[in-house]
N, C-alpha and C positions, 0 to 999 in steps of 0.2 A: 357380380364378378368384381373385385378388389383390383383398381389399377393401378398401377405404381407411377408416380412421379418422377423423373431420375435425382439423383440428389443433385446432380450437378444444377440443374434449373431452379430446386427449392433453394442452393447456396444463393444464386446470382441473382434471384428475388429479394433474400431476404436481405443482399449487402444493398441492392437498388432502392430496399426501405430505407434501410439504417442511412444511407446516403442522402433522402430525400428528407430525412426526419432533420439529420444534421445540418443542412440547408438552409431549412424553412427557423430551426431555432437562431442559427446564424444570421440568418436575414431579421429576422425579431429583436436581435440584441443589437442591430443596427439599430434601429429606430430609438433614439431616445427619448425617454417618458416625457409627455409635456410639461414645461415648468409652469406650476401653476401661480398668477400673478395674481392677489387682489387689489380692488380700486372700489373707489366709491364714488359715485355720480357729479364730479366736481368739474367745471371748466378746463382746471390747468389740468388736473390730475388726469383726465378722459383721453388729452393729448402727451402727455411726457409717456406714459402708457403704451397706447396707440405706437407712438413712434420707435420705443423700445421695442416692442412688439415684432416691428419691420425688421428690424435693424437684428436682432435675433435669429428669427425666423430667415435672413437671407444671409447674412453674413457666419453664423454658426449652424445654419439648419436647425435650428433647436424649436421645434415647438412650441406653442403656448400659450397655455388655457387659462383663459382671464375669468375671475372670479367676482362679483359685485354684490356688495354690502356694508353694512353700515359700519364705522369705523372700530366701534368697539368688536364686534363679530369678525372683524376681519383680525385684530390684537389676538386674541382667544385662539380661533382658528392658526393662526402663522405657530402660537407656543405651542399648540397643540399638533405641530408638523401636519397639519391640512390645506396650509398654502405654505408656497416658499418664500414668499417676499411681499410686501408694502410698497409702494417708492412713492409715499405719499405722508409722511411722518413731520409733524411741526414741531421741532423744538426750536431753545428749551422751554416752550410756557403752551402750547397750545394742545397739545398731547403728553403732557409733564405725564398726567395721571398714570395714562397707560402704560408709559412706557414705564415708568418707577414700579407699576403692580407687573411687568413682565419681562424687564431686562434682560436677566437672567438668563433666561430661555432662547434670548433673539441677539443677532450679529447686527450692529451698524456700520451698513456698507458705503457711506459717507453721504454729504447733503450733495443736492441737484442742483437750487436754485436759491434764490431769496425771497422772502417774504414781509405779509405786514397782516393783522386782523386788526381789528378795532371798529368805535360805533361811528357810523359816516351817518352825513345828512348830506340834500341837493344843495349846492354852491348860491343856491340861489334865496336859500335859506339866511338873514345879516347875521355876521360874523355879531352883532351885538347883542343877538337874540339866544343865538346856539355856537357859543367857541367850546366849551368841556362839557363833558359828562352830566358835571356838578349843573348846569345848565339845563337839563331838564327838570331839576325841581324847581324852577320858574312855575309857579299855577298859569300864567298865561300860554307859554312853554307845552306844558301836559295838556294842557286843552284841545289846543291845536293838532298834537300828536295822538290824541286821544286815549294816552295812556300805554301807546303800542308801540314794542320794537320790534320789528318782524325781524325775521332770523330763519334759517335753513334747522337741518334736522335736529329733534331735542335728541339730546344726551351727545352729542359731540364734545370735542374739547372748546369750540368756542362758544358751545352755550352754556355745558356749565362754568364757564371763566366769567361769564355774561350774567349770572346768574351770582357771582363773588361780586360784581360789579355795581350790581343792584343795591347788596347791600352794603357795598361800603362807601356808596355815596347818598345811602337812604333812597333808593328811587322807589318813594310808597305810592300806589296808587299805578303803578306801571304794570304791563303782562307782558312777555313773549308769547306773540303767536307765530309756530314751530311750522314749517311744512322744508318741500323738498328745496333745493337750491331753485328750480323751475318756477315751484310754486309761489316764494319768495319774491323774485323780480317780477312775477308777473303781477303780485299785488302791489310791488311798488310803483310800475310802471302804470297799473291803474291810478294810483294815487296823484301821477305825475299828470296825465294828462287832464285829472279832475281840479290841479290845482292844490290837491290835500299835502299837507306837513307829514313827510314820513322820518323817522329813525331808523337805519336797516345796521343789522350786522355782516359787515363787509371785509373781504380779503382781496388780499392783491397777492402775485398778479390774477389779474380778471378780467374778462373782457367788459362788464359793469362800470369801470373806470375809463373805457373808451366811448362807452355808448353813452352814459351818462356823465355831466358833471358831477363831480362828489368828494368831499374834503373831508376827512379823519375828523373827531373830535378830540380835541386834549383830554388825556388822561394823567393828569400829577399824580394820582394815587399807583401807577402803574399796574392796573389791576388787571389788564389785558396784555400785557407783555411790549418789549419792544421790536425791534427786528427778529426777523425769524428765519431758521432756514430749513429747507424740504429736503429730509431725508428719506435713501432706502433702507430700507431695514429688513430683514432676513431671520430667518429660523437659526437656530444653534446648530451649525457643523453646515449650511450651506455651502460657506466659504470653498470649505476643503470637497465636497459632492460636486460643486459648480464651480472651478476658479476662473474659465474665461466669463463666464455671465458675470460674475461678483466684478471680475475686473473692469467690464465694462460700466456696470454701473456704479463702481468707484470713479470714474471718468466721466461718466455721464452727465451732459450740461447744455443747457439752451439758452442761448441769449436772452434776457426778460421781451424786450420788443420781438424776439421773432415769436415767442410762447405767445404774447397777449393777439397779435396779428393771426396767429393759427388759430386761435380763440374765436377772432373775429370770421373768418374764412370759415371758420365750422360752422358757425349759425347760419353764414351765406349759402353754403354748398351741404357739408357733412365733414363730421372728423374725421372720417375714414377718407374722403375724398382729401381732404387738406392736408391730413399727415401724409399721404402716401403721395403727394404731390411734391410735397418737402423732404422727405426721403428720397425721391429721384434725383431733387436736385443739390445733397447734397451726402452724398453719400462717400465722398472718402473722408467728411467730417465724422459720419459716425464710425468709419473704418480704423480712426485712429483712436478711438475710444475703448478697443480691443484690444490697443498694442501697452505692453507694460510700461515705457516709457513716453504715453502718450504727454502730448503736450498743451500747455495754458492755450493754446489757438483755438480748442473749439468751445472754452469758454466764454464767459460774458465778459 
């Protein structure tokens, strides 16, 4: 037997979909995509990140999925709209490379912070034995160091700059040996307590400069750059897709001593515990880093 429906009920079904359809898309187009942000495993960088991250997520509700790898992969990635943003960029001399092979492609959403790379030794090292570069082609010099400059990951921008460096003050008989930023300190800090002569390729700011004494070496050939500063940097057309995030991290800025102290608070506790302890307390600093007319206050 064939029962009949009445139509008026199959109407008020069918509107109670369309109603429910309409809804649930509406509710979906609420949610904005997460921005995806890459970083690379760096002290400062894990934190100015980290904090953005907060300051994002609570002040614009926005999302956002952090992305980790190696510096060139993340260049690539960003031109290739697979991530939205760096805020980890040295120029002009420590990332010249990348950025000259991908400008083009990519927005500079202005610098963060200031900077320094170059070759440190422990202070404890005489200033008569190691003041420059030029300084390790001492044979007594190289002996003691054994030939070694340890340094963080190979193909970055300060190894290969390290690696111009080499030879333009002839350092024959030397090798970089490459491992992660971790790996790095912890072979020097073995060195440290054995007494041994290290070379390390070192940046500031860092927590490294707090825990350890350590003094730059002269560079007259200027073949590692001089000051430096930490930019964001963005995919082509973020600007206009994201203009409160862009504007915020046009604004974005952290005092050097509060960055290096966060530094130190994260080996103590966690980054995660440290930024988000620093965001509580200081949260209409990064509230005004959102406003267009934000002002030099929450600078350095």
């Amino acid at each position: 037997m064939l029962v009949q429906i009445p139509r008026t009920r199959t109407l008020a079904s069918w509107m109670t979909g369309i109603t429910l359809a309409a809804a649930s898309l509406l509710a979906h187009g609420a949610d904005p995509a997460p921005l995806r942000i890459g970083w690379v495993n760096w002290a400062d960088t894990e934190i100015t990140v980290k904090l953005a991250t907060l300051a994002l997520e609570d002040q614009l509700k926005q999302p956002v999925k952090l992305v980790n790898a190696d510096i060139g992969i993340q260049f690539q990635a960003m031109a290739n709209g697979n991530i939205d943003l760096i805020p980890m960029v040295w120029l002009p001399t420590t990332h010249k490379a990348f950025w000259d092979k991908y400008k083009d492609q990519l927005e500079d959403l202005g610098p963060l912070y200031e900077g320094r790379i170059g070759m440190a030794v422990p202070t404890s090292i005489p200033v008569s034995e190691i003041a420059s570069i030029a300084d390790l082609n001492k044979p007594e010099v190289k002996q003691k160091l054994g030939g070694t400059i340890l340094t963080s990951e190979a193909g970055n921008g300060q190894y290969k700059l390290t690696l111009k460096a080499m030879d333009a003050y002839k350092l024959t008989g030397y090798k970089m040996v490459a491992s992660s930023e971790t790996g790095m300190l912890t072979e020097f800090d073995r060195n440290q307590q054995r007494g041994k002569w290290s070379v390390i390729n070192a940046w500031s700011p860092h927590w490294m400069f707090s825990k350890y004494s350590l003094r730059y070496l002269d560079d007259p050939k200027h073949t590692l750059g001089g000051a430096e500063q930490i930019h964001a940097v963005a995919r082509k057309g973020f600007s206009k897709e994201y203009p409160q995030v862009a504007a915020f991290f046009a604004h974005y800025s952290l005092p050097k001593g509060d960055l290096e102290t966060l530094m130190m608070q994260g080996r103590q506790t966690s980054p995660d515990q440290a930024t988000a302890a620093y965001y509580a307390a200081h949260k209409p600093m990064f509230a005004a880093m959102f406003m267009p007319n934000a002002t030099a206050s929450a600078n350095p």
